[in-house]
C-alpha positions as CSV (number, residue, x, y, z in Angstrom):
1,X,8.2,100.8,96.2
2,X,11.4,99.0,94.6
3,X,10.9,101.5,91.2
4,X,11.6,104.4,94.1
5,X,14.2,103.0,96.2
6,X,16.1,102.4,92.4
7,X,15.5,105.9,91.6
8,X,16.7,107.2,94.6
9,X,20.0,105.3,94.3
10,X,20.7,106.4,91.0
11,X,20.1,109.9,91.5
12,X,22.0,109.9,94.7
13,X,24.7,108.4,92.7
14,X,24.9,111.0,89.2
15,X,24.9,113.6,92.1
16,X,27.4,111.9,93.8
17,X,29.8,111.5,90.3
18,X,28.8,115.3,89.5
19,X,30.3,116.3,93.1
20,X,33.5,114.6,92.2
21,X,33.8,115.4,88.3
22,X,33.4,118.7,89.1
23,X,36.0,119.2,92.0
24,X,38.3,117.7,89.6
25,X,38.2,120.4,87.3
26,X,38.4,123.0,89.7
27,X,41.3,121.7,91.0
28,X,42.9,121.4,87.9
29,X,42.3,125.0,86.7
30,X,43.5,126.9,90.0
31,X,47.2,125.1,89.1
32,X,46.6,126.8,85.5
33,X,46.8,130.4,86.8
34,X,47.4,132.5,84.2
35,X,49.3,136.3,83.5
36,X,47.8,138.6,81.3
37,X,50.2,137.7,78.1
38,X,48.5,134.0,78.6
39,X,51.7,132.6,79.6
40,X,51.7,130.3,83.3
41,X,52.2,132.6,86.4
42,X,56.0,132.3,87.8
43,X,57.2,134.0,90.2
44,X,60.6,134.4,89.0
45,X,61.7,135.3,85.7
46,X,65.2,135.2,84.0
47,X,66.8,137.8,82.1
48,X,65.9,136.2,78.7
49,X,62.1,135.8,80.3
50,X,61.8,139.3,81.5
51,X,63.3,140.9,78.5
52,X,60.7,139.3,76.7
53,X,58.2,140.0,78.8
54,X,58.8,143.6,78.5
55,X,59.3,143.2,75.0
56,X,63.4,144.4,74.9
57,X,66.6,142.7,74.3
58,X,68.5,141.5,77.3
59,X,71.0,143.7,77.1
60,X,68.5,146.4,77.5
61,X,67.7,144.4,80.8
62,X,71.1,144.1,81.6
63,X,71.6,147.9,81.1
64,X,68.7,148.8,83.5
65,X,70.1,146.3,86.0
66,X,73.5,148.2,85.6
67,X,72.0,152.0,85.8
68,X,69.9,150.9,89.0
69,X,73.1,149.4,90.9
70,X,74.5,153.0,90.5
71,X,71.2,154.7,91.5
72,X,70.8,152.7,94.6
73,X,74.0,154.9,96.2
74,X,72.4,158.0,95.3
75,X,68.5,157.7,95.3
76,X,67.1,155.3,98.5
77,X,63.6,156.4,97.8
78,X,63.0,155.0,94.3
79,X,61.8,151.4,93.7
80,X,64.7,149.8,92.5
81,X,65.0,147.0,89.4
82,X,63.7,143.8,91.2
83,X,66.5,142.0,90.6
84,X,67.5,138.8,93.2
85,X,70.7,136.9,93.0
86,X,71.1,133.2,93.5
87,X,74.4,131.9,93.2
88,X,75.9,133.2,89.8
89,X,72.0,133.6,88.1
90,X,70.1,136.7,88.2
91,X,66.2,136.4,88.5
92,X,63.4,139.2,88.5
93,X,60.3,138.9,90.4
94,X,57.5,139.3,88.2
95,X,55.3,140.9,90.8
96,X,58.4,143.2,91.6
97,X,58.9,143.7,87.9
98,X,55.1,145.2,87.8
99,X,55.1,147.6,90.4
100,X,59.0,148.6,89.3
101,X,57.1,149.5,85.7
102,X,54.7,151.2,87.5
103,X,56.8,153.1,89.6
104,X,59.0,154.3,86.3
105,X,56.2,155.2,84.1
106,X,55.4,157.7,86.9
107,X,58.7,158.7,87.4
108,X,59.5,158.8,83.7
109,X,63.3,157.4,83.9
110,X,65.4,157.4,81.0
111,X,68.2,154.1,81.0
112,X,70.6,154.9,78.7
């Protein structure tokens, strides 16, 4: 009877340390979300991040930024460069930044 009650305590124990090992490690890979290039998820990108992101120079970014402050006068239906100032910084938001790309693909804009 002692042989089972040993048993019993071990395996209520590696279950126990699997429970924990493995919450662990899901905790730790939900903070590692991931874009689709395979660099970490942020929210907000800078000038230098988003031109790389979408493989151009910055002053390409800075161009687009330009040409879409003069749109937004003429055209209020378009989906405008998602562009947010803090301070003196500009920022894009990535999730913005994907549906803008979207939304110019279809429209086929030319920045010059």
């Amino acid at each position: 009877m002692k042989q089972l009650n040993l048993s019993a305590i071990i395996c209520s124990f590696l279950v126990g340390l699997s429970l924990v090992v493995s919450s662990v490690i899901i905790s730790q890979s939900s903070d590692r979300e991931l874009m689709k290039d395979g660099s970490k998820y942020k929210p907000l990108l800078t000038i230098g991040e988003a031109a790389e992101y979408l493989h151009i120079t910055e002053s390409q970014v800075r161009a687009i930024i330009s040409s879409e402050e003069s749109m937004r006068s003429r055209d209020v239906d378009s989906l405008l460069f998602p562009v947010v100032r803090i301070g003196t910084d500009n920022f894009i938001s990535t999730d913005g930044l994907q549906e803008w790309l979207k939304e110019s693909l279809k429209r086929r804009l030319n920045y010059q």
